[in-house]
C-alpha positions in Angstrom: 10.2 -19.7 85.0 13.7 -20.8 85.9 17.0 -19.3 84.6 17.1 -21.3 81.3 13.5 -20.8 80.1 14.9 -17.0 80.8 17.9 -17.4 78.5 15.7 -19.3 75.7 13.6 -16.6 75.5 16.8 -13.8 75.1 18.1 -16.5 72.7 14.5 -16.4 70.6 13.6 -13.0 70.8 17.6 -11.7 69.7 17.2 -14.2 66.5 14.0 -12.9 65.5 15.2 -9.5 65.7 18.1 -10.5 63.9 16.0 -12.5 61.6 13.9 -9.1 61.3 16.8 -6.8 60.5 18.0 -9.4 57.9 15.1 -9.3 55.8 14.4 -5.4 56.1 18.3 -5.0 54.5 17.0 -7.1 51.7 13.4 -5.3 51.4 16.0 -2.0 51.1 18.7 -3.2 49.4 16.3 -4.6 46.3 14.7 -0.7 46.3 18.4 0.3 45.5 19.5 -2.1 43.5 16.7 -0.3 40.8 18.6 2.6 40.5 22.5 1.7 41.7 22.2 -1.0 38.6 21.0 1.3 36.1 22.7 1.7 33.1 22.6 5.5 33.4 24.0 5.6 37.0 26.7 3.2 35.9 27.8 5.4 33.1 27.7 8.7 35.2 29.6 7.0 37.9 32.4 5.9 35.8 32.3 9.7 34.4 32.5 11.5 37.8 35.1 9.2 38.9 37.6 9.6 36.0 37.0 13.3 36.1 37.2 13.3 39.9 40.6 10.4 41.1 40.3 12.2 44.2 38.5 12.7 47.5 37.1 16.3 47.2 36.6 17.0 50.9 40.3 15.7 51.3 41.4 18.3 48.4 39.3 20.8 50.0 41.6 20.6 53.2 45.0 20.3 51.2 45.6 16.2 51.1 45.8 14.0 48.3 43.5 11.0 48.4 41.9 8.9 45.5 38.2 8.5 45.9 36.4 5.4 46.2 32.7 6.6 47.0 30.9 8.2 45.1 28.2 10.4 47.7 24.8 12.1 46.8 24.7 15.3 48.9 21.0 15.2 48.5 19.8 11.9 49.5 17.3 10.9 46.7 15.9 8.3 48.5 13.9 10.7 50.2 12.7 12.6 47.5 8.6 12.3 47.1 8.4 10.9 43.6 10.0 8.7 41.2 11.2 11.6 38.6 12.6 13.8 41.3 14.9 10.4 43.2 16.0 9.4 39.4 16.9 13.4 39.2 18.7 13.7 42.2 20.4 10.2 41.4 21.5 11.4 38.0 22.5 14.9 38.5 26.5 15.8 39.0 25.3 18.8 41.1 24.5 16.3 43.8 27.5 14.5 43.6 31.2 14.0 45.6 33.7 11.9 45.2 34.8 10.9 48.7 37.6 8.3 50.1 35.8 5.9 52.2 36.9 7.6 55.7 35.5 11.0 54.4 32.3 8.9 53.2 31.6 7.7 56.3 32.3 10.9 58.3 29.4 12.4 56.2 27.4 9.5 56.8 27.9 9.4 60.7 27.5 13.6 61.0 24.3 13.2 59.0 22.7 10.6 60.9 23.4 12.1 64.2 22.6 15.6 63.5 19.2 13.9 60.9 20.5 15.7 57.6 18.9 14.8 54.1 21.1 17.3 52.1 24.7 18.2 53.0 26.7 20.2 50.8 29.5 21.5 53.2 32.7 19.7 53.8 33.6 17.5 56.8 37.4 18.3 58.3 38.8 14.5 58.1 41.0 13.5 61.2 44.2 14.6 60.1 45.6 11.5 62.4 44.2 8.7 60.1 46.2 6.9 58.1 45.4 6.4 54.7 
């Protein structure tokens, strides 16, 4: 096999996986799209945010942020049946409102450490700009 048979076959197998990835983010994004486009999460959104403008973990630590995420503590995705993710996507228990820096911190502490429920509060890095 000589050196460009070699890079054909990097070039092929990266564009499958590519090709892969691509389709499992629509496979996963249609499951969501059932309950983000509900009528009842729309409504409760648009309630939690005008009762909470601003990013509770930034409040928590004495700054004043306006929210843009809404975040499930409990992620109902991985809850066993239908009733109990439509509970856990409904309830204001399981809700924060979060700026999108302090969304993300959550998101990257519980992907790394595996976390399906996370109720604490992330310190944000006091350096970023907002």
């Amino acid at each position: 096999m000589n050196i460009e048979q070699v890079r054909n076959n990097i070039r092929n197998t990266l564009t499958q996986k590519k090709r892969n990835i691509e389709e499992a983010t629509k496979r996963r994004n249609s499951r969501w799209n059932t309950y983000y486009q509900s009528r009842q999460w729309k409504a409760l959104r648009t309630y939690y945010m005008a009762e909470h403008p601003l990013c509770e973990n930034c409040e928590h630590f004495g700054r004043a942020v306006p929210a843009t995420e809404l975040h499930h503590l409990s992620i109902f995705g991985a809850a066993p049946t239908e009733q109990e993710r439509w509970r856990l996507l409904l309830s204001d228990w399981n809700l924060r409102a979060l700026c999108s820096h302090c969304h993300d911190l959550y998101h990257d502490e519980m992907r790394r450490n595996h976390i399906t429920e996370y109720r604490g509060y992330i310190q944000p890095d006091i350096q970023t700009e907002y």
